[in-house]
N, C-alpha and C positions, 0 to 999 in steps of 0.2 A: 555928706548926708548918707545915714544909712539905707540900704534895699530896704522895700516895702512890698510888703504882698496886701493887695485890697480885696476883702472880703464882699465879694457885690451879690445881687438878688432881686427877685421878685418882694416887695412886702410882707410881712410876715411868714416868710420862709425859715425861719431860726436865728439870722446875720448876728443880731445882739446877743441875743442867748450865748450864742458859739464864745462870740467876743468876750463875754463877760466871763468866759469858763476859762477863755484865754489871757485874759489878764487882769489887775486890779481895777482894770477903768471901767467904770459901769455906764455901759451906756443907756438909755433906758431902753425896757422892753414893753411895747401896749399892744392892744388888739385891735392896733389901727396904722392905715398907712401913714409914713412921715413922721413917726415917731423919732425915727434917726436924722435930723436935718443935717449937724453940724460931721463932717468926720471923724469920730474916735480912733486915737494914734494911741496902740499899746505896746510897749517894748517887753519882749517877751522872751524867756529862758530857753534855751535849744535843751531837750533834755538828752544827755551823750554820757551811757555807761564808760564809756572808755573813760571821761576823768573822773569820776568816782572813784576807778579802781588805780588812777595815777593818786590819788589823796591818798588811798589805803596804803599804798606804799611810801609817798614820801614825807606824808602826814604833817602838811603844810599849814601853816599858822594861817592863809587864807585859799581859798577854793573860788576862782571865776569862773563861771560858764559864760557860752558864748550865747549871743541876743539877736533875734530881726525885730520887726517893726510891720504889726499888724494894723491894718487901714480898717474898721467899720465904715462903712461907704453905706447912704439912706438909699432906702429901696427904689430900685428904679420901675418905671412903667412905661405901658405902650406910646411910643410919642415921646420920648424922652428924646430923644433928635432931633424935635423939632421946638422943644424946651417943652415939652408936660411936664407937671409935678417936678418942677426944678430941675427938667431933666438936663441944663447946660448943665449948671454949678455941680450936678451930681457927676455928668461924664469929664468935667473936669478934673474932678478928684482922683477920677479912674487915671485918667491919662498920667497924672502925676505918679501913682505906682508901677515896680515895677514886674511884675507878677498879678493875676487876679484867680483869686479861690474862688467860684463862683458855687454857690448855696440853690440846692435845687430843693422843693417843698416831696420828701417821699411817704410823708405817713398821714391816715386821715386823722381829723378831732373835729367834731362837729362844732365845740366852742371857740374855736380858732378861725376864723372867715376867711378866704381866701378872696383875691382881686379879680380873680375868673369867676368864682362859683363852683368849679371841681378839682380834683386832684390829677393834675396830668403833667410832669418834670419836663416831659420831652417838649410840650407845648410851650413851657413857662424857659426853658431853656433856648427856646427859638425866637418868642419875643424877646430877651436878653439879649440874640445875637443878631436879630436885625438893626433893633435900636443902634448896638456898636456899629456895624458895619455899615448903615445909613451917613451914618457920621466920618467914620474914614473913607466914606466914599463921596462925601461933601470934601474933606481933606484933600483928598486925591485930583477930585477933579477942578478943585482951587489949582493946584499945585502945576497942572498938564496946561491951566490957562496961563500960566506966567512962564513955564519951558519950551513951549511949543516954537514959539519964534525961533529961539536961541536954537533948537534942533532944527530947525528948518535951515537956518545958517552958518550949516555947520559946524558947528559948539561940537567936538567928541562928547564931553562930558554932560551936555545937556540932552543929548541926542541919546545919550546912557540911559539918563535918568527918565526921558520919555518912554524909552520903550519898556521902563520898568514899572511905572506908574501904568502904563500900561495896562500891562501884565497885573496889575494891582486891581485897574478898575474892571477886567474881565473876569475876576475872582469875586471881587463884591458885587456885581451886577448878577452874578450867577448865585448869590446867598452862599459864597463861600468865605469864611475868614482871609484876613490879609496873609497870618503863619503857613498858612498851604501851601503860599508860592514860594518856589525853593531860589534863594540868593545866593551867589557867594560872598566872600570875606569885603570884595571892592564893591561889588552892588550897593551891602548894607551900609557901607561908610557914604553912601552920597542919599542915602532916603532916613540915615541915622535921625534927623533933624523932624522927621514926620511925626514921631510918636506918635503910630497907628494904634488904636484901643485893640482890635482884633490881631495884630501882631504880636501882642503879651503872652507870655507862659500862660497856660492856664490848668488850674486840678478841678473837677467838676467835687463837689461834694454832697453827696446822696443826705438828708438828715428823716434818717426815720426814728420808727417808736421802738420802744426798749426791747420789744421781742423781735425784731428786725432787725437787730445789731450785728450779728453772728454774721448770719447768713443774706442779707438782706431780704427783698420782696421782689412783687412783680414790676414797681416802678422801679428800684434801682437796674432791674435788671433789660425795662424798658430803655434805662441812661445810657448803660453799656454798650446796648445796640446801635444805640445815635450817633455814639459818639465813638464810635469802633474805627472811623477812616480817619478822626481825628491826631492820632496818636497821644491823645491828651492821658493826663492819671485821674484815675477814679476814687475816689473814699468812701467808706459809710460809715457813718457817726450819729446817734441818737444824740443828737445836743439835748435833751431832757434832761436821761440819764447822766450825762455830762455834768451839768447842773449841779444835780443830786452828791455824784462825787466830789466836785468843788465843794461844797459843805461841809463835809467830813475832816475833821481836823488831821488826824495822825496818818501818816504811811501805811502803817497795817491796816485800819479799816478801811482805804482807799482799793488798798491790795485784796482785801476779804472781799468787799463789794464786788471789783472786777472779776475775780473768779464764781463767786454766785452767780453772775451775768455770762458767764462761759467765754471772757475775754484775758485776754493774757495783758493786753497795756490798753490802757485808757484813749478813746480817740482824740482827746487833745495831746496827747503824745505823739500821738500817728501823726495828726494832723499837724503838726512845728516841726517833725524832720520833713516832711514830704512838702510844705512851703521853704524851708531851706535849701533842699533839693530842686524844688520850681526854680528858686533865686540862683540856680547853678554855683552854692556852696557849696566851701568845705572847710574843714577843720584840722589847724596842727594846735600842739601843746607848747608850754614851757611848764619846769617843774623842778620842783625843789623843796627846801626848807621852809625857805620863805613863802610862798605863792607854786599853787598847779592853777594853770589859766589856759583860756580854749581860746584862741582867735580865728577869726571869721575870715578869709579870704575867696576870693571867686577864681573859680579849676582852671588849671594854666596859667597860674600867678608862678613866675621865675622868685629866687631866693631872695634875691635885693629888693622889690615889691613888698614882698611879704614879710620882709625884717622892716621896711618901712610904714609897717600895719602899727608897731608897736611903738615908732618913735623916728620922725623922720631924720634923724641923724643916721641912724642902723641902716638907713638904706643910702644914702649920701657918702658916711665913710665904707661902708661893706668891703669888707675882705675874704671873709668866710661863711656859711654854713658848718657846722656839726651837725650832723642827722644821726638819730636813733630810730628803728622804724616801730613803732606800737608794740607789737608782738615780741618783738627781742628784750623790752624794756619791762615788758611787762612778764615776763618766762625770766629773765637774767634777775631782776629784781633791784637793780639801780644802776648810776650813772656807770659808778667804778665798776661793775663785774662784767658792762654791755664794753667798755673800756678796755678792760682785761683779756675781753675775749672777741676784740677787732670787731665790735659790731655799732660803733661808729663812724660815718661816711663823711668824709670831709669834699666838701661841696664848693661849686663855686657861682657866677653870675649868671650864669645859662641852665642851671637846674632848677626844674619843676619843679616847687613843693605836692605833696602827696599826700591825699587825707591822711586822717591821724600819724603824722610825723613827728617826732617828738626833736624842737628846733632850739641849738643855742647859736645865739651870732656873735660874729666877729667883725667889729669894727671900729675905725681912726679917724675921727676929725679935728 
């Protein structure tokens, strides 16, 4: 199954708009809460200059970009913890991705009604995180009822996993996310199984009005401050104006728009590398006559992994890597002259692939 990043929020905060700018799935947009019940699953383009300009060269009979899998998740509300407004089946949904964008409201419109009655991100951002952390702290403190024996009698491994949950339930008892508390590598493989809501990547995403695009406002800059000890990534995107772009048929007037708006790329550009980036992607090529194609692997994928992305024989017989690095392929101007002039790396079952790596494999089954 591929990553998913879920796009979650307060009610009429932008979620579908965003969505619908993000892919062909249209989910509906009203001016009313629960508009969104069902989850909207969009599969959706990574946009990456780097194969455009691998087509320009080998000027392949086909062009694949690489794809995630955006979740529209129905607005949540206060009490959703304790099931308001659907609130199980909506943190269910959560739980099942694996990334959340979360959607904060930063521009006024008096025809747009908000759940509160004013315009306040940092507020609308705290009910968001209580609601989660209500919930992994239900999680949690299920989990310290079924281990606590087993550490009392001395289990190592239970007696592990207590003191970690622990450390879990002192974190959300304080209104802090589960991600704060620092794991290592053996911790996480014995709380793997929790899928903490509050443990998920998250990118806050500011959506204000078109003249707030650039620079944003006072709210997004009220986000910044919230969420400053969080080490999360921040965005600002006028999903309106987004809108309006999606509209626009051709390239050049997508392009003429955004520079009238004093922006260089589109925030739905921004926004699909930087949930890719959330998803701890990255990206090698293959490229040819035939097919320039972007495949998706997650950072620290060894070579045999990642030739097994494409066909799992490539990683069952694997013998080799050839690596070409982006820059050499792309200055040298094709396979032969990066060839000619030793700037292929012949690899083997212990090498990292490296974003944009330009990978042919070798293998015998």
């Amino acid at each position: 199954m591929a990553l998913q990043c879920g796009i979650v929020g307060l009610p009429n905060v932008g979620k579908s708009t965003l969505f619908n700018c993000l892919s062909n799935a249209k989910a509906q947009a009203a001016n009313f809460p629960f508009c969104t019940i069902e989850p909207n699953v969009g599969v959706i383009t990574v946009p990456d200059e780097r194969l455009v300009r691998l087509a320009e060269i080998d000027k392949p009979k086909k062009v694949i970009p690489t794809t995630i899998e955006i979740v529209d998740i129905a607005g949540l509300v206060k009490g959703a913890s304790k099931g308001e407004g659907l609130g199980n089946k909506f943190l269910g949904n959560i739980r099942e991705t694996d990334a959340i964008i979360h959607v904060l409201r930063c521009f006024e419109n008096d025809n747009i009604t908000h759940v509160d009655g004013s315009i306040d991100p940092v507020r609308d951002k705290e009910i968001i995180d209580t609601e989660l952390q209500l919930k992994d702290l239900e999680t949690v403190e299920s989990r310290i009822s079924k281990v606590q024996k087993q550490a009392v009698t001395g289990d190592k491994n239970a007696k592990r996993l207590f003191d970690i949950l622990s450390r879990y339930k002192e974190a959300l008892m304080q209104g802090r996310s589960a991600r704060t508390v620092t794991l290592d590598k053996e911790d996480r493989k014995l709380t793997y199984d929790l899928h903490l809501l509050t443990e998920k990547p998250v990118l806050y995403l500011c959506n204000v009005d078109e003249k707030s695009a650039v620079n944003g406002n006072e709210h997004t800059r009220a986000v910044a401050e919230a969420i400053k000890e969080e080490g999360a990534q921040m965005l600002i995107v006028a999903a309106a104006t987004e809108a309006d772009i999606a509209e626009l048929e051709s390239y050049e007037e997508r392009q003429m728009f955004l520079e009238e708006a004093g922006l260089s790329e589109s925030g739905v550009s921004r926004l699909i590398k930087a949930a890719y980036r959330l998803l701890n992607l990255e990206t090698y090529f293959t490229t040819g006559a035939d097919e320039t194609r972007a495949w998706t692997y997650t950072k620290g994928t060894k070579a045999p992994q990642a030739a097994g992305i494409i066909h799992s024989d490539f990683e069952r017989g694997f013998i080799r890597a050839e690596v070409i690095k982006y820059a050499d392929y792309t200055s040298l101007g094709s396979e032969a002259a990066c060839r000619e002039a030793g700037k292929i790396g012949i690899e083997g079952k212990e090498y990292v692939v490296e974003d944009g790596d330009i990978m042919h494999f070798r293998f015998n089954v």
